[in-house]
C-alpha positions as CSV (number, residue, x, y, z in Angstrom):
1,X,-18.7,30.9,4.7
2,X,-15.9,28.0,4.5
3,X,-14.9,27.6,1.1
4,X,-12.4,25.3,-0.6
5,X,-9.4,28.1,-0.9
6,X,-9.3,28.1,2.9
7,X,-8.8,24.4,3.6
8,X,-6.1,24.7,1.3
9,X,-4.8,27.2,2.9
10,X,-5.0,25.9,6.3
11,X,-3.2,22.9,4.5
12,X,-0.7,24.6,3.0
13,X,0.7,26.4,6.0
14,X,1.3,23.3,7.8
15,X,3.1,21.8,5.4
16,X,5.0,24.9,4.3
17,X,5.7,26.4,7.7
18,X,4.5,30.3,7.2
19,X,1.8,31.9,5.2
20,X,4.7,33.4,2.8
21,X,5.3,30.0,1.3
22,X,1.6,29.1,1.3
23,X,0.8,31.9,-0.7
24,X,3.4,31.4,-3.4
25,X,2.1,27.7,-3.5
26,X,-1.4,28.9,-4.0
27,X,0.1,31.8,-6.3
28,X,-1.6,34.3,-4.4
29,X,-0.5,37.7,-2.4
30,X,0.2,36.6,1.2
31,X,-1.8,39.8,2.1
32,X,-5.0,38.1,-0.1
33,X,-4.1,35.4,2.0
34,X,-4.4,36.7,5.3
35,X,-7.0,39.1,4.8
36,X,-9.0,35.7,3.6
37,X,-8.2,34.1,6.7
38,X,-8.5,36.9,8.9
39,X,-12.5,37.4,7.4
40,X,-13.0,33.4,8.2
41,X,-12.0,33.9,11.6
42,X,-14.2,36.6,12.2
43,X,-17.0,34.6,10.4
44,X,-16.3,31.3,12.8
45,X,-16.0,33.5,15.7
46,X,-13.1,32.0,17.0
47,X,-9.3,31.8,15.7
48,X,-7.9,29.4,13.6
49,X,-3.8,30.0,14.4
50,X,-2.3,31.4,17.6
51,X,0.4,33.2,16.8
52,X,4.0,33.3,18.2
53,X,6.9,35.5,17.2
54,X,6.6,34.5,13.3
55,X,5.3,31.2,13.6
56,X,1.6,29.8,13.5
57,X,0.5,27.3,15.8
58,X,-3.0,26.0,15.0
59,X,-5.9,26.3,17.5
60,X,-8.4,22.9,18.2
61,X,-10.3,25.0,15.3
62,X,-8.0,25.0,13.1
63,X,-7.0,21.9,13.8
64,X,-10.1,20.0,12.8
65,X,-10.2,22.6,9.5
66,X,-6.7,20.5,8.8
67,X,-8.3,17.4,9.4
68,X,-11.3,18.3,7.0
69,X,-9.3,19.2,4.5
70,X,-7.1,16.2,4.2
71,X,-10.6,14.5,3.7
72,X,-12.1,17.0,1.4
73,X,-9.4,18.0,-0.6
74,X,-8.9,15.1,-2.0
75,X,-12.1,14.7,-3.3
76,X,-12.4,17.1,-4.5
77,X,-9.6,17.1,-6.9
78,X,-10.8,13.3,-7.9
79,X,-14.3,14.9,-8.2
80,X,-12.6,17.5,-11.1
81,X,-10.1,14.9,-12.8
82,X,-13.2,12.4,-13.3
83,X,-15.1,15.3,-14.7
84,X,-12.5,16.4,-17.0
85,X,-12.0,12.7,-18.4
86,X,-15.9,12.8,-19.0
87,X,-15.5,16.3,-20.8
88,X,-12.7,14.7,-22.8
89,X,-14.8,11.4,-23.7
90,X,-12.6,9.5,-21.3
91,X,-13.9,6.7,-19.4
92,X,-11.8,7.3,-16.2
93,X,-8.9,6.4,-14.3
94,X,-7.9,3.2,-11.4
95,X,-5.5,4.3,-8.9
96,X,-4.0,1.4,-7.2
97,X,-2.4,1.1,-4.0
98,X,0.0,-1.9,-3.2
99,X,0.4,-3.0,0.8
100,X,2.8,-5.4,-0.4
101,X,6.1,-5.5,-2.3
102,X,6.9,-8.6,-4.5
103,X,2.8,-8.0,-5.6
104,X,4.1,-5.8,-8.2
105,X,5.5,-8.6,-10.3
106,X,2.0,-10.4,-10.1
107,X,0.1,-7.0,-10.9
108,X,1.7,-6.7,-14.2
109,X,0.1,-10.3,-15.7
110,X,-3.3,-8.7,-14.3
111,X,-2.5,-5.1,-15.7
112,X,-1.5,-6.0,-19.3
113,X,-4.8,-8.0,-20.5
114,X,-7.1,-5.0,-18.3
115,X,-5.7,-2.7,-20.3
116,X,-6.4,-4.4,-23.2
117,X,-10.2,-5.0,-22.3
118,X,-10.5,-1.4,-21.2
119,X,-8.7,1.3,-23.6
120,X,-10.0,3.9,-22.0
121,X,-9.4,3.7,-18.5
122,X,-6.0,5.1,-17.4
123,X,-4.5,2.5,-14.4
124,X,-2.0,3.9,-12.4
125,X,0.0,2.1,-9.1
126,X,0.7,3.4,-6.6
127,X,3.3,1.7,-4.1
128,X,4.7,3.9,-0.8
129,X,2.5,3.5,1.5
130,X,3.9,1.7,4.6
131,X,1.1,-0.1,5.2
132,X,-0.9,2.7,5.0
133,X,-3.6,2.1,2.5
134,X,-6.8,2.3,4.4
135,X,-6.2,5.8,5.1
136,X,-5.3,6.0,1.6
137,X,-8.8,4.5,0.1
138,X,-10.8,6.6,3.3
139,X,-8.9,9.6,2.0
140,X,-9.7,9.0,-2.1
141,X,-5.8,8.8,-2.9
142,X,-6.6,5.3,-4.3
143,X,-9.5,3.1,-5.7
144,X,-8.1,-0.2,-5.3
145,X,-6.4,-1.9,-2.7
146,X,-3.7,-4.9,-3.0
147,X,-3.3,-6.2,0.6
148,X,-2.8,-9.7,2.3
149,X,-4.0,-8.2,5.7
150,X,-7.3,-6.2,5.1
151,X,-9.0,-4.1,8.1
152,X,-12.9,-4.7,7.7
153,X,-14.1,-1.0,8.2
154,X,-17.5,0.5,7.7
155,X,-17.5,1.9,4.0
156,X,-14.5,-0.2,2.6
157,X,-15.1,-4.4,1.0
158,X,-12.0,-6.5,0.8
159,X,-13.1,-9.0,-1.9
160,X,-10.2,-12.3,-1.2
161,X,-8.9,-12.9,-5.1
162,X,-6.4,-15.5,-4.3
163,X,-5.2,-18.2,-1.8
164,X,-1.5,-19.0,-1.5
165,X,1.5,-20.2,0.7
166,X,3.7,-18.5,2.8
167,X,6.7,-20.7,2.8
168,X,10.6,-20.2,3.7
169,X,13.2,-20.2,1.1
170,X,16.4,-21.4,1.4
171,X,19.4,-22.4,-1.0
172,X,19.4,-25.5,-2.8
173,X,23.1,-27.0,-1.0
174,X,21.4,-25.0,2.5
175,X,21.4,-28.1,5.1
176,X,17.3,-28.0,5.6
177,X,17.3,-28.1,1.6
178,X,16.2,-31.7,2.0
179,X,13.2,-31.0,4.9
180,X,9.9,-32.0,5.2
181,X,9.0,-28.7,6.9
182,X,11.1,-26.5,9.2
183,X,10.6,-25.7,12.8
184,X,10.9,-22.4,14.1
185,X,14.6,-23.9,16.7
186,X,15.2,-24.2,12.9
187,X,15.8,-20.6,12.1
188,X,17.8,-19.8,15.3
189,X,20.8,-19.5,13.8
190,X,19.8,-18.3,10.6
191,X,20.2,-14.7,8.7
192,X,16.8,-13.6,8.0
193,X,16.0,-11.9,5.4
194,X,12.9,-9.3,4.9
195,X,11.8,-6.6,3.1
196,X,12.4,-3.7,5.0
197,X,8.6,-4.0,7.4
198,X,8.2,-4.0,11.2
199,X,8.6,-7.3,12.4
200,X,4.7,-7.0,13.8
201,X,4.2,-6.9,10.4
202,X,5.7,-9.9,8.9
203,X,4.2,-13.2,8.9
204,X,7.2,-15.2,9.6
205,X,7.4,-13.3,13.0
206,X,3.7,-12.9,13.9
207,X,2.6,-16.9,12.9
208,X,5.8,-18.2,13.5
209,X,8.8,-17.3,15.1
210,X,7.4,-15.1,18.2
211,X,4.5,-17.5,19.1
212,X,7.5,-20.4,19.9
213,X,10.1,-17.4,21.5
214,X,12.5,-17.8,18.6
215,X,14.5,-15.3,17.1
216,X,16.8,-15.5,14.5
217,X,20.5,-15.0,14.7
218,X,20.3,-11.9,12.5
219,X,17.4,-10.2,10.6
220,X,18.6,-8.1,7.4
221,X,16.1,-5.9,5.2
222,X,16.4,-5.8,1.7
223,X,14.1,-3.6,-0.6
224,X,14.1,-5.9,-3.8
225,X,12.6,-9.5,-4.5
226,X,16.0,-9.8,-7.2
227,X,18.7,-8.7,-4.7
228,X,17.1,-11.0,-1.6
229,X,16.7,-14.0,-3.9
230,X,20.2,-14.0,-4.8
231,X,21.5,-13.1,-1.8
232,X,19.5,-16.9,-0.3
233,X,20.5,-18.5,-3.4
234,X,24.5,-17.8,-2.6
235,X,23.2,-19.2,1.2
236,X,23.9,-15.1,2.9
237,X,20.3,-16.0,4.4
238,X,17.2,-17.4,4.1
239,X,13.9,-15.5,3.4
240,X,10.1,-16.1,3.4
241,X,8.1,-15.6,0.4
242,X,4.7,-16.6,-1.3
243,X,5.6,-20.0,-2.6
244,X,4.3,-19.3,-6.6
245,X,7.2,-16.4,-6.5
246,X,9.7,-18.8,-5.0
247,X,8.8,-21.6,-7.6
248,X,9.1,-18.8,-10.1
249,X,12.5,-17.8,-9.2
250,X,13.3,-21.0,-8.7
251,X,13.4,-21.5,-12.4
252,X,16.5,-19.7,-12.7
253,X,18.1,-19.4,-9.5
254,X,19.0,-22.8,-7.0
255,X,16.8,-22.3,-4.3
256,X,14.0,-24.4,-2.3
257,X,11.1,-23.3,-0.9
258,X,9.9,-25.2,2.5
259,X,7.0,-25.4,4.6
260,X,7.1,-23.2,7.8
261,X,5.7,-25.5,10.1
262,X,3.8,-29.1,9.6
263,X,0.8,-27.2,8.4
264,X,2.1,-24.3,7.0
265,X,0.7,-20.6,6.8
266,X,-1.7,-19.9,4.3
267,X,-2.6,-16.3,3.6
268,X,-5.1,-14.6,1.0
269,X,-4.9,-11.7,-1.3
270,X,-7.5,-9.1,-1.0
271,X,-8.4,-6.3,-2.7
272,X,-9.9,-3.2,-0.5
273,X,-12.2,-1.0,-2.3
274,X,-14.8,2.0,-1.2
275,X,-18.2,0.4,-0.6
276,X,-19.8,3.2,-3.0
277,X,-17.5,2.5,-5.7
278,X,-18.0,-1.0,-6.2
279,X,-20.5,-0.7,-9.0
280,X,-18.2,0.9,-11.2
281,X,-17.9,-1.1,-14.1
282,X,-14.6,-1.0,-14.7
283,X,-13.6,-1.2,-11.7
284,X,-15.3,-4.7,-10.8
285,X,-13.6,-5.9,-14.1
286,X,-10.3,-5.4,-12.5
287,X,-11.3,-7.5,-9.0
288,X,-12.8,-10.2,-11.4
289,X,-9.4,-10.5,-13.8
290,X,-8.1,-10.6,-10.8
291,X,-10.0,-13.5,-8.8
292,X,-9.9,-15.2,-12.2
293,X,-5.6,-14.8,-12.1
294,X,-5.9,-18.0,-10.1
295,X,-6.9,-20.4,-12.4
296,X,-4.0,-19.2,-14.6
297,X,-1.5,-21.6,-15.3
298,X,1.6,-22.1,-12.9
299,X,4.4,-19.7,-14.4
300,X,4.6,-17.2,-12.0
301,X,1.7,-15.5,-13.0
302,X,-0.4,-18.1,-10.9
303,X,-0.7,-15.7,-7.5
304,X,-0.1,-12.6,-5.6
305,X,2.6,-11.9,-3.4
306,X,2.7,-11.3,0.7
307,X,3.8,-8.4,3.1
308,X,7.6,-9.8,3.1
């Protein structure tokens, strides 16, 4: 009765708005279409869309169908791609989702010896999510996970891969250059400088600025590690970062990283994966490259990166 043309269907229209542009999508007749629906509706016994003037409005029906078919869907089409590979001898393919944005730097020193150990398996990154890669690994988009803030869910493993530092950056000539730590007073009448996340989001907020009441004089988001790092190194701001990516930049830039508080904030990277997938061979190779990335010597390579 329910077959995989109508959960696109009921998929299409609500993203394309009328059953016109759902049918040239699914390069079908919009009458094919609608005489397909129309049959499922008499089928279910109940109606999928109400209909008003020439828009559709879906129904509680049709909107669980929309709901199934944003989990189905996509499993579908993984279910066909991994068959194709093994038709074509392949071995398969690692989708990878990033919940963080200077990890990108540190995925590349992980990516360029996996491919190397594993020719045949195609690895592809995938990084605008918004913090929304759970969904993303429920829903099949991805297979693999980079995240400092995993969600322990029924069906998903967060394997930790790597300890590191959250600390604050600053400019070398910046006066709290010279500090032993800073205090959160200390960034009252600072520019602070983020990638552009909700401030719920962000360490430096969540562990410590809001737990003292302190908030800085200005906060400015900036999308790129490069363009953030030389905007603290010419003292416009001051920035919190993973301390191997400071030390790294640090190489070629004058700028200090400092301890945010007496003890600092420590953090882990994780990587989330789907509890059924974990015995996939290639897979585990990458999560164990990757827990192994933090015995590798201190040149930047030496650690992942944080939510901003």
């Amino acid at each position: 009765m329910l077959e995989r043309i109508h959960l696109s269907v009921v998929q299409e229209v609500e993203r394309q708005g009328s059953l016109t542009a759902a049918a040239e999508v699914l390069h079908v007749t919009q009458s094919a279409l609608s005489h397909s629906m129309k049959k499922l509706e008499l089928q279910l016994g109940c109606d999928i869309w109400l209909r008003e003037g020439r828009s559709l409005r879906l129904t509680q029906a049709g909107e669980y169908l929309l709901a199934v078919a944003g989990r189905v869907l996509p499993q579908l089409d993984l279910a066909e791609e991994r068959l194709r590979q093994f038709a074509l001898g392949e071995r398969g393919a690692l989708r990878i989702g990033m919940e963080c944005h200077p990890c990108y730097q540190w995925l590349l020193k992980i990516v360029s010896p996996y491919l190397a150990a594993w020719p045949d398996v195609d690895v592809d990154v995938k990084q605008k999510f918004q913090f929304g890669g759970i969904g993303a690994l429920f829903g099949h988009e991805i297979d693999l996970l980079v995240t400092p803030d995993p969600l322990f869910k029924a069906g998903l493993h967060f394997e930790p891969v790597f300890d590191y530092e959250q600390v604050l950056v600053v400019a070398a000539g910046h006066p709290l250059a010279q500090a032993n730590h800073v205090r959160p007073r200390d960034l009252a009448p600072e520019v602070l400088i983020t990638y552009p996340v909700p401030t719920d989001r962000l360490d430096i907020y969540t562990q410590f600025l809001l737990p003292a009441g302190i908030a800085p004089r200005r906060h400015k988001a900036i999308e790129t590690t490069d363009i953030m790092l030389q905007m603290v190194a010419s003292n416009r701001g001051v920035a919190a970062l993973p301390r191997w990516l400071v030390q790294d930049y640090a190489a070629r830039l004058d700028i200090v990283p400092l301890r945010l508080g007496a003890r600092g904030i420590a953090k882990q990277i994780h990587l989330g994966a789907r509890e059924a997938d974990l015995q996939t061979d290639y897979l585990q190779a990458f999560i164990e490259l990757a827990r192994r990335s933090a015995t590798m010597p201190a040149n930047g390579a030496a650690g992942p990166a944080a939510r901003g």
